[in-house]
N, C-alpha and C positions, 0 to 999 in steps of 0.2 A: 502468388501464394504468400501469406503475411505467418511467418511463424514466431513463434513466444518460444523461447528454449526455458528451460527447467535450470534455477530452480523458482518457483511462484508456489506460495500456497494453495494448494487444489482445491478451492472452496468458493470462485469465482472466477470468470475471464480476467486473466492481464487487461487492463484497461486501456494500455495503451493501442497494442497489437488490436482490439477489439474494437473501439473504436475510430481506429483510421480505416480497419476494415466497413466498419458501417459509413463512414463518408465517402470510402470508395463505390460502395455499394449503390448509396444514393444517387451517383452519379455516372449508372450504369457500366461500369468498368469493373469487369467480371476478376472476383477474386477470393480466394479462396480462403477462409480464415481458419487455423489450425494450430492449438495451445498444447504443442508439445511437453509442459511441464506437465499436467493434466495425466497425459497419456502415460508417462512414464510412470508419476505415483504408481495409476493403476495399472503396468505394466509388473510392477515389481511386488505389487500386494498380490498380483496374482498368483506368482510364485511362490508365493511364503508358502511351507504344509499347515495342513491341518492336523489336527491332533495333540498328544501329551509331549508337554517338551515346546512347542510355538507359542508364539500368542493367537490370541485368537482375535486376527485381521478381519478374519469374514463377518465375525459378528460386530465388529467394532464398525465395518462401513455401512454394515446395517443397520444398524443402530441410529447411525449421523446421518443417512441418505433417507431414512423414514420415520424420525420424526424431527416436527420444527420448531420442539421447545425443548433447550434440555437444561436439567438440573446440571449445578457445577458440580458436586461431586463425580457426577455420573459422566458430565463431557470431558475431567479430567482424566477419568480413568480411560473412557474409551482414545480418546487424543494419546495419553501415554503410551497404549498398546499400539498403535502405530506409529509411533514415533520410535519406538524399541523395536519394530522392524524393519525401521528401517537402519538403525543402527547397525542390527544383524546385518544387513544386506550390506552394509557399508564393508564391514569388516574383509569381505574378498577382497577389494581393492586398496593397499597399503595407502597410509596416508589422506586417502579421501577420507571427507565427514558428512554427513545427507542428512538433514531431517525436515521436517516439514514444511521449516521455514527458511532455510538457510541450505548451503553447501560450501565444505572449508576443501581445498585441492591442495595436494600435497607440497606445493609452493604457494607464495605473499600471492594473494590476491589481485593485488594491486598493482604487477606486474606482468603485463600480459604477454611477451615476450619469450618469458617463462612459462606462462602457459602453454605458447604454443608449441615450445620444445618438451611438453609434455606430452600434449595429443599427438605430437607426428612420433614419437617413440615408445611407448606404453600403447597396453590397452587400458580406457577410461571406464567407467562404470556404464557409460551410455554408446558405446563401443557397438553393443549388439543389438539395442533397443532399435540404434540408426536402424542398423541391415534388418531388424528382423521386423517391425515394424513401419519405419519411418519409408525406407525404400521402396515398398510394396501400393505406398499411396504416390510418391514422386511419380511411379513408373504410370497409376492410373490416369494421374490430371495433365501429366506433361507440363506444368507447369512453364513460361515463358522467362519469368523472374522469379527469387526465393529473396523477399524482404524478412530477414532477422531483426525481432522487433526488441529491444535491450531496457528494462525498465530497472533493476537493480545491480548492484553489485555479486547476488549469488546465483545471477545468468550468464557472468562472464566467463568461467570455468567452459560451462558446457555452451554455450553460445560460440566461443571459438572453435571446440571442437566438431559443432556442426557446422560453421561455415567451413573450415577444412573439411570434414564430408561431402559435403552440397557441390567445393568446386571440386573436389576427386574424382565425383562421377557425373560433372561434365555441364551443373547447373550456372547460372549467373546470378552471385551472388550480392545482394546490398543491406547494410546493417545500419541499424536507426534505432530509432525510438528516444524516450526520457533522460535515460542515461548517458548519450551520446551527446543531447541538446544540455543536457548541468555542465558537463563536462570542457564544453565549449562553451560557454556562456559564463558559468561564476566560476569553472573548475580549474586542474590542469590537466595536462596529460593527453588530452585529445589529439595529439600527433603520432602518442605511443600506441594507441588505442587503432590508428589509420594503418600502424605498420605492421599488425600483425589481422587484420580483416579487410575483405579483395577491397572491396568497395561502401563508400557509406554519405550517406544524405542524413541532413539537419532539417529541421522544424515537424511541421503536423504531416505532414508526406505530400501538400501538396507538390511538392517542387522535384516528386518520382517521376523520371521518364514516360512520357505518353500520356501524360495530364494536363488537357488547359481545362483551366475554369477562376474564373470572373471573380468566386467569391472569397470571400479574408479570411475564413477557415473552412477546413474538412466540415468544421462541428455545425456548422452554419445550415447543415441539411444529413439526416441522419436514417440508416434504413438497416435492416435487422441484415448482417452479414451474413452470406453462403457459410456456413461453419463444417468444418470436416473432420473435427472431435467428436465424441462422442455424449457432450453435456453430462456425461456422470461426475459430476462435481462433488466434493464430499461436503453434503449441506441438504435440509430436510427440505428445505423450501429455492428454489434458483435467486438467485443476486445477480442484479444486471446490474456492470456501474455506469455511468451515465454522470455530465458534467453540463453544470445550467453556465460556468462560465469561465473563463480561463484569465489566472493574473489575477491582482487584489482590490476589492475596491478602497482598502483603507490604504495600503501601499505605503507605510512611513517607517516601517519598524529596521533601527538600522542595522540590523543584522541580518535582514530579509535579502536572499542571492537573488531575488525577482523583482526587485524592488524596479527594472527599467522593462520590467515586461508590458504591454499595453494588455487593459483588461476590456474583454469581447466579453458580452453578457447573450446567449442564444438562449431566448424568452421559451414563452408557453408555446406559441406556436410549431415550434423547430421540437419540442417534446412531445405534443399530439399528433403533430405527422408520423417520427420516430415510434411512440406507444402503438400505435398502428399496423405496425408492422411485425410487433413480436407473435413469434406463432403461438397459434392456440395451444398447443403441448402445453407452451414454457405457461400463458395466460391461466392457464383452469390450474397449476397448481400456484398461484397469488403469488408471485415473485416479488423479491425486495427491491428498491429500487437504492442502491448506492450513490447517492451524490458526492463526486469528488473534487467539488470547488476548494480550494484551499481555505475558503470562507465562502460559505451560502450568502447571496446577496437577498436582503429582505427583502423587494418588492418583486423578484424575479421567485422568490420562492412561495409566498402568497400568492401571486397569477397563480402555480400550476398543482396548488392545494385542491382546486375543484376540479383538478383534470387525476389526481390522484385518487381522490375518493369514488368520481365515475366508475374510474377501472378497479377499484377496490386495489388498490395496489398499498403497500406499507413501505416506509423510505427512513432512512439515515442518512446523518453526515456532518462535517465539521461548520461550525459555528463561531463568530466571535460572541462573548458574554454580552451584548445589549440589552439596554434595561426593555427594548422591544419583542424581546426572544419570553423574559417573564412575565409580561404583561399581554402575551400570544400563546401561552403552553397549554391551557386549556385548547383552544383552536387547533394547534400544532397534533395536539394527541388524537382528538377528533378528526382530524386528515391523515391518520397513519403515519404520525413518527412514532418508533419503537424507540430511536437513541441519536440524541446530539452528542455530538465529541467537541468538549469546551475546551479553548485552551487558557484556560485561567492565570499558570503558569507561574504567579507566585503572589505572596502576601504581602508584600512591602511597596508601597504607593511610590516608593523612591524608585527605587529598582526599574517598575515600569516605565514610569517617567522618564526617569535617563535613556532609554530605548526606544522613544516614542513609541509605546506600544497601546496609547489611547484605549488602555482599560483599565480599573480599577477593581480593587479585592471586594468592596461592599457591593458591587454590582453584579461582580460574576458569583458572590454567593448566595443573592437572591434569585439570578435566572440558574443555578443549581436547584436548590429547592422549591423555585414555583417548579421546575419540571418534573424533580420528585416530585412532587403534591400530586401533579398531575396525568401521571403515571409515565412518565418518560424517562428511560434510561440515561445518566451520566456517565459520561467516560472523559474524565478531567486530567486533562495534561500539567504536569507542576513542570518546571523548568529550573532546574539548579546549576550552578557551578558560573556563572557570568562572571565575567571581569569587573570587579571592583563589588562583589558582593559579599556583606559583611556578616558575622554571628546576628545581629540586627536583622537583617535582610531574613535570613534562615528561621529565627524564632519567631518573624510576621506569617512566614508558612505554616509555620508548626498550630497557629494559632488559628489561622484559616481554618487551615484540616480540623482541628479540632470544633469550630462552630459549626463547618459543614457536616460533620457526624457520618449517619449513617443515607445522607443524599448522594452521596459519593456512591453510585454500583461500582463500577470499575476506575482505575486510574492508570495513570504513568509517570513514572519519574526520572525525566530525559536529563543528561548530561549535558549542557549547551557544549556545541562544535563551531567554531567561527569557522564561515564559509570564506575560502581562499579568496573570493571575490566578492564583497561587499561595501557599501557604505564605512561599514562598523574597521573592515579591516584598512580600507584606506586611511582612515580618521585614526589608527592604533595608538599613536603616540597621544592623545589629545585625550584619550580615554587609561592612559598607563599600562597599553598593552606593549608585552613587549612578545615580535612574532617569531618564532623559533623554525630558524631552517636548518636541515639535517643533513647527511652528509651524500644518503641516497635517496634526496629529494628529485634530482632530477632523471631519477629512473622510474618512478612512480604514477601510475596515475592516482590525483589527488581530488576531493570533491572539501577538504577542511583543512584547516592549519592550524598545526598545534603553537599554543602561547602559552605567555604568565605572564602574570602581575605582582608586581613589587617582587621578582623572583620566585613566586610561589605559582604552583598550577591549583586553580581554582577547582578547576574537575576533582582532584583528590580529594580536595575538603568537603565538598560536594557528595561526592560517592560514599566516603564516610558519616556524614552526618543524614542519608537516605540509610545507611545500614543500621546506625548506632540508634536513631533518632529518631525519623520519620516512620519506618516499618517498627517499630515497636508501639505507638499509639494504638491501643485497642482497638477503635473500628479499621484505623487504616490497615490493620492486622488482617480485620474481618474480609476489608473489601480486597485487599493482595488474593486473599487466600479465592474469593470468586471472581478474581480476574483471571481467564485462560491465558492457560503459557503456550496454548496452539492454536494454531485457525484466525486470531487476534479480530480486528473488528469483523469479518461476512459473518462471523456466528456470535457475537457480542449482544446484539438485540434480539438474538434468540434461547440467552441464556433466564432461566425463569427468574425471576425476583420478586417475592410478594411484594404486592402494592404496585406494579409496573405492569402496564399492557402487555401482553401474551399476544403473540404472529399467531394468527387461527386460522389457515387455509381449510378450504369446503373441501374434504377428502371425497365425498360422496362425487367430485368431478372425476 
């Protein structure tokens, strides 16, 4: 049994836990896939009352679960009403925070130690969910192993506290996934992480007890996994994410923690065997197809444009800005993209350059607006706070933003974090970083490490000049205000925007 602990946006499968289940799957080794974050949402929305005095939960899931275009006003408000009960529901348990996207536990995150001296003394918020849910399904499958699958930081709360469940009542337990491979690979802390979880395996899962096979990944052969949730995801239309390829194929940027990952490209065919296999249920109501390459590679995404439009399927996903992406956006809309996620990331040819990030601002603001023209969602990444980035550097942004207007649907404005293991940080001194260790660094688990330059922290000037500066630009105003603050991209290319393709699944199925 492969579980996802909570907390994960309920608006898609964990991707990770999902599909190792589907390469288990492919390769006959019966397992059970099971997205306990999921279960919980709707564990605790069910609880909320109804009537004066609550929100109203029941009509807000209804709302998100039956239809698959919404207006921002209207997905904001219904998103708020459940995020505000969960708030409430927070409020029994001192110190915990729950909401959609997140979960804060009454001690540092980042210390799991302290977690676990939490779950063995307290009762947690997911304390009765285990027994009164969770246990009821262990006792049906008997399960052989209980793989805990770890993709963020607001699964480790309750992620320890269900492998402390799992071996209490007698399971054997092993913890994996995304989180545990960052952590050992660019991060720290992966020893802190071993001492308080029974047991735990690295990479795509081939290397799980009781697995030979031949091939160089899971992803290599892919089949719709046994799933033992319930698929009520909160989303009008299902999101299956799905990966054409793992690692970069540009691979230079020196602040990339992946930059020594080898990149596996699994073509058209490894996705029409997979397409294959989704059941009719999820097929008749047109499911989205999430591609989660860190970058879509152009010839591998061309192949399986004719395999998408077959299946009448619609897809998203991250992109670099090539002048190939505007010179394809008619094509791209025509084969069911609703929304590329650009990371443009800033205005100043300097800046990029210094980072080898082999893009430029005139390029990534024409494949912005050929994709507006052509009715395809932007969700443009800006990237602020770098080392060595100047008032210069910041007003090339500001100037961008302002030529791209109103091409811009959604954005973000990421704080850069140098990852504890990179290029960029080995190289520090050569760049004017200087790296800042603390005093209870080495009790922490760590995936970034804070710096400055020339004694100043760039992140500050950064934060400020997105509050003072950049959100006050009129349209960027506009597009803030229809960027969701919940659910973030599985319901982003279903949010309406005149001029932009509309998700139209055939209800009449």
């Amino acid at each position: 049994m492969i579980i996802s602990p909570p907390v994960i946006t309920p608006s898609e499968p964990p991707s990770g836990a999902f599909l190792l289940a589907s390469g288990l799957e492919a390769r006959g080794i019966s397992t059970g896939f099971l997205d306990l974050s999921l279960e919980f949402f709707n564990y605790i929305f069910a609880k909320i009352p109804e009537g004066r005095g609550y929100p109203a939960v029941k009509y807000a899931l209804t709302y998100l679960r039956n239809n698959s275009n919404y207006p921002p006003g209207q997905h904001r408000t219904v998103s708020g009403v459940l995020n505000s009960a969960l708030k409430s529901f927070s409020k029994g348990y001192p110190g915990w925070k729950i909401s959609l996207m997140d979960l804060t536990p009454p001690s540092e995150v980042h210390k799991p130690e302290e977690l676990l001296k939490i779950c063995k003394r307290e009762v947690t918020p997911f304390s009765e969910f285990w027994e009164e849910y969770l246990l009821p399904i262990l006792k049906m499958h008997h399960p052989k192993t209980v793989l805990v699958s770890f993709s963020y930081l607001s699964q480790l709360p309750a992620g320890i506290d269900l492998a402390l469940f799992l071996k209490t009542n007698g399971y054997h337990v092993i913890a994996g996934g995304s989180l545990l491979n960052s952590l050992d690979r660019t991060g720290k802390g992966f020893d802190l992480l071993r001492r308080v979880l029974p047991e735990t395996v690295l990479g795509d899962g081939s290397l799980l007890r009781g697995i030979e096979s031949t091939d160089n990944s899971l992803l290599s052969r892919l089949s719709w996994p046994y799933t033992l949730s319930s698929w009520q995801y909160i989303s009008g239309s299902p999101i299956i994410p799905y990966t054409l390829s793992t690692g970069c194929f540009w691979n230079k940027c020196l602040f990339c923690p992946d930059r020594k990952r080898k990149l596996s490209i699994f073509g058209k065919e490894v996705f029409e065997e997979f397409i294959k296999t989704v059941p009719p249920s999820i097929m008749k109501r047109k499911p989205v197809i999430h591609l989660l390459d860190s970058t879509i590679p152009k010839k591998t995404l061309l192949d399986i444009l004719p395999v998408l439009k077959e299946n009448n399927l619609d897809f998203y996903g991250f992109i670099r800005p090539e002048k190939w992406v505007a010179d394809q956006s008619d094509m791209l809309a025509d084969h069911g993209c609703l929304m590329l996620q650009l990371g443009a990331e800033s205005g100043s040819h300097s800046l990029l350059e210094r980072f080898s990030k082999g893009i430029d601002p005139e390029t990534s603001l024409e494949v912005i607006q050929s994709c507006a023209e052509s009715g395809i969602r932007t969700y443009v990444y800006m990237l602020l706070g770098l080392p060595g980035e100047t008032i210069s550097d910041l007003n090339a942004s500001v100037s961008f933003l302002q030529e791209a207007g109103n091409s811009i649907d959604f954005i973000n404005f990421s704080i850069f974090n140098l990852p504890t293991n990179c290029e960029l940080s080995d190289r520090a001194d050569e760049f004017g970083i200087e790296l800042v260790y603390d005093k209870d660094s080495e009790n922490v688990i760590r995936l970034y490490m804070p710096f400055r330059c020339e004694g100043r922290n760039p992140r500050i000037m950064a934060r400020d000049f997105i509050t003072e500066k950049l959100s006050r630009l009129p349209s960027i105003e506009e597009t803030l205000l229809r960027t969701p603050k919940w659910f973030r991209t599985s319901h982003f290319p279903l949010i309406e925007i005149p001029g932009r393709i509309s998700h139209k699944p055939d209800l009449s199925k």
